[in-house]
N, C-alpha and C positions, 0 to 999 in steps of 0.2 A: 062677799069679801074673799080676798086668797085665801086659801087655807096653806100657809107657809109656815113652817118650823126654825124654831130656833137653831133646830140641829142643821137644818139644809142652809141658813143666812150663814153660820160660823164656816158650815165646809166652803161654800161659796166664797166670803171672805178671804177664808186661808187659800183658796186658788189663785183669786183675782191679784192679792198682795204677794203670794210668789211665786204667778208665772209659770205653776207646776204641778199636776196633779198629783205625782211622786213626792214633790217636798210637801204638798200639803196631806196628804196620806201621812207620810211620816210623823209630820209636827200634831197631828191630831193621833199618832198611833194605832190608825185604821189602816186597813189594804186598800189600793189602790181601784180594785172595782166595787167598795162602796164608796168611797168619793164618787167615782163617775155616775156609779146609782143618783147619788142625789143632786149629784148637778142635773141631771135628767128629769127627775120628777119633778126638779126645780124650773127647768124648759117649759114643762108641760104644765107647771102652774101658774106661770107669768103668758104663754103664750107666745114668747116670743124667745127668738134665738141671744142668748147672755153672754157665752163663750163660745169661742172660735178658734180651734186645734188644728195647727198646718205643723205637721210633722211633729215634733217635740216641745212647738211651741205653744203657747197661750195667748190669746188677744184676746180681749173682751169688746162687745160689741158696741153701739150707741147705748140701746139701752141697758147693757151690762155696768160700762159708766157710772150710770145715772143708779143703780142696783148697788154698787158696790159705795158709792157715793154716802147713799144715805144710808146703809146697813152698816157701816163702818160705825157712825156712829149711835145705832143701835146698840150695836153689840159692845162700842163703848161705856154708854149709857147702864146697861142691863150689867156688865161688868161690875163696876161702880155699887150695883145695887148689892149683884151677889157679894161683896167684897164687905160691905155697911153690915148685911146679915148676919156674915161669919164674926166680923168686926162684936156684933151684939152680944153673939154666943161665945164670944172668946177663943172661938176655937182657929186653930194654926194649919188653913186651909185655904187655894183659892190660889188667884196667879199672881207672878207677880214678876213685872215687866225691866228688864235691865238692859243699855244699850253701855257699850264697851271698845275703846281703843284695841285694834290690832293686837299690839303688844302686851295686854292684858291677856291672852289667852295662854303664856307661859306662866301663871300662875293661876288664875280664874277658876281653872277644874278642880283644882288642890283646896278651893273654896267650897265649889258648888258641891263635890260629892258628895263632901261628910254632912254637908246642909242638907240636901236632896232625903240623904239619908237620916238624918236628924227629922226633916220633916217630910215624911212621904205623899202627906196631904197639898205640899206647896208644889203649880206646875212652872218650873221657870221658863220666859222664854227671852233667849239673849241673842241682842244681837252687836255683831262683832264688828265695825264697821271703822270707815279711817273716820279722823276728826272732823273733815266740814259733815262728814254725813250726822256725826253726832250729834254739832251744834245745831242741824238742822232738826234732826229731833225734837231737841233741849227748847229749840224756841218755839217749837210747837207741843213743847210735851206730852211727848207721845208716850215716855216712859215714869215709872215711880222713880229708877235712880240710873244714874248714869254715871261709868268710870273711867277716869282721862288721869294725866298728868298733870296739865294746866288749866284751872277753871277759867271758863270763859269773861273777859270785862265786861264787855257790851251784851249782856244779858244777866239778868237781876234772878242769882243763883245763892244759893246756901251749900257748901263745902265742907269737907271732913278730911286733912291728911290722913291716912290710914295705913300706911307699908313705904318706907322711904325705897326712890328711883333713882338712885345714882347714873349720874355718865360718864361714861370711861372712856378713854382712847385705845381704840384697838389697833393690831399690828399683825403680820406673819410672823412666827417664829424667826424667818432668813431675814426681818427687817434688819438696819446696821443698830437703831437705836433700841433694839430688843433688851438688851442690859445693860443699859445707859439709866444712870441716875440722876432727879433732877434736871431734866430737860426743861430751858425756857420755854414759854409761853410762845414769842415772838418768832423760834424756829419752825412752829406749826404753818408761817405763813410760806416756808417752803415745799413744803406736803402736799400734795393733792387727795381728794376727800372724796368719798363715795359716803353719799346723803340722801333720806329720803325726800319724800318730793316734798312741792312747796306747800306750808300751812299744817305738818305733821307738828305736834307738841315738841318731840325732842331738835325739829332742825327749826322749829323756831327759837328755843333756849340757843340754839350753837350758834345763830346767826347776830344773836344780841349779844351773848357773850364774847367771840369775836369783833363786834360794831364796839363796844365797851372798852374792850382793852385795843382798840385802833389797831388789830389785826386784818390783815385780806382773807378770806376765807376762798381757798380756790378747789372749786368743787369739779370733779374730772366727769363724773357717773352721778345720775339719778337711777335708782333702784326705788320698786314697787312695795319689796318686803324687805323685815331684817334679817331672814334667811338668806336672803340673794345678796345682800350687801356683806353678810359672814361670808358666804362663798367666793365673794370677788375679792375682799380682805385675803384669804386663805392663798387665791390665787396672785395677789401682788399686786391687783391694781389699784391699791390706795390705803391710804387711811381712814378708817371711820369712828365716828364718837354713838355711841348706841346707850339703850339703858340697861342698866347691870340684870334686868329685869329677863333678859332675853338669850340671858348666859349659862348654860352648864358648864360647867369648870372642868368636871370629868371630861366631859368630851369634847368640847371648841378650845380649850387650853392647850389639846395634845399639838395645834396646829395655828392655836394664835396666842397672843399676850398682851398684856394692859400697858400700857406705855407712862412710864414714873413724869409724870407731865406737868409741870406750877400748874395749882389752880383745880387740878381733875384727882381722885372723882367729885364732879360737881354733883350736889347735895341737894337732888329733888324730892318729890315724894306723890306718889300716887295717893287721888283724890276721891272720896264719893261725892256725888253732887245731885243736887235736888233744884225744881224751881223755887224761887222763894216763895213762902207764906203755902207751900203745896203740903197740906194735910195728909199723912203719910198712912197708910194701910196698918193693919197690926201684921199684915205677911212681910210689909216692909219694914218695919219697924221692928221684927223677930230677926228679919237679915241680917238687920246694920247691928243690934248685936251681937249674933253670931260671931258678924265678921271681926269685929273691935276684938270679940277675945279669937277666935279662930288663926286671926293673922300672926299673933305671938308664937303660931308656928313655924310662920315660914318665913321668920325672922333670922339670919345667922347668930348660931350664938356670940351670946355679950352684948348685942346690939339691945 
């Protein structure tokens, strides 16, 4: 039989899934030359070559593949089990997996740290990704919880509003309608719009709310982030509708402003979301918690 370790399938894992012996060093909190230790003795106990390093990159091999194939779900399985044990002992330990909207990382940290801190024994690991990558998760579930804006139709999910998402129109300070009160609805259809790209949560809300009130939506720029689409706002190529999620007042206000607009701020709210009927961890289950009373902080006051 191999004589293969748990420890060498997990570091092997974290390579194969990110492409990086530096990210998976980090994500495991080892150095970088024991990762390579044990992909090595890893070599040397399969026999045959698993990973393959051309410059900075990573490929895995045929039979790497086929290695990381079904260790995935090992380490899933053996997960699951450690998770049952901690589950029995009660104790508030163990991983616990979160996948997350872009836009969520203007607040997310203001969650995890005092959590992290709250519980030293939980390891989080999040990942931050746009929307189809999430749903792609969500219907494989890969994760205990996932947080979006709009929960999915066509996938059979269980939801929690948890911190409201407003969307706002933003502007340059030098716009004309910068202190303009009460602006119609239908004047937006003369503006041009800098939008994220197709199948984001917030430019699917603009597109239907627009389609609703029989406006044209005429979009000038697609931008990747909402950094990039503040920045092109700032410099005058457009208007954008963003979530209020994304805003420091101190500091984007000095050079931009909400536009008094019918209809906005439209009144969303960020969601957590689970598969349905998915038996939830007690790590997960300490989170959502957490989170229900922890978000009362980062509520504006009165709200």
């Amino acid at each position: 039989m191999l004589r293969i370790t748990l420890r060498q399938l997990r570091t092997f894992e974290a390579v194969a899934r990110l492409s990086s012996f530096t990210a998976a060093a980090k994500e495991m909190h080892v150095s970088q030359p024991t990762v390579s230790k044990q992909i090595k003795v890893l070599h040397e106990e399969i026999g045959l070559p698993l990973i393959e390093q051309v410059g900075k990159k990573v490929f895995l091999t045929e039979a790497g593949e086929e290695l990381y194939a079904t260790c995935a779900e090992w380490l899933n399985t053996w997960g699951q089990f450690e998770q049952t044990i901690a589950d029995y002992k009660g104790m508030k330990q163990g991983t616990l997996k979160i996948s997350a909207v872009t836009t969520t990382k203007y607040f997310m940290p203001r969650i995890l740290g005092p959590f992290c801190k709250q519980y030293p024994g939980i390891d989080i690991r999040l990942e931050v990704l746009n929307r189809d990558r999430i749903l792609e998760r969500l219907a494989n579930n890969e994760d205990d919880l996932y947080i979006m804006g709009i929960p999915p139709e066509d996938i059979d999910v269980e939801s929690e509003a948890f911190l409201p998402n407003p969307l706002v129109v933003l502007a340059p300070l030098s716009h004309p309608w910068a202190r303009q009160k009460n602006i119609a609805f239908e004047e937006l259809a003369h503006q041009q719009f800098l939008m994220r790209e197709r199948g984001s949560g917030t430019r699917l809300t603009i597109e239907r709310i627009f389609k609703e009130r029989g406006v044209p939506l005429n979009v000038r720029m697609e931008l990747g982030s909402n950094e990039a689409i503040k920045q092109a706002v700032i410099g005058g190529l457009g208007l954008a509708v963003l979530s209020g999620s994304t805003l420091s007042l101190a500091e984007d206000q000095s050079e931009m402003c909400f536009l008094d607009v019918e209809g906005f701020p439209i009144k969303r709210n960020w969601h957590i979301v689970k598969v349905s009927g998915k038996k939830l961890s007690v790590t997960a289950k300490t989170f959502l918690d957490f989170m229900r009373e922890h978000t009362k902080l980062l509520l504006p006051s009165g709200e």
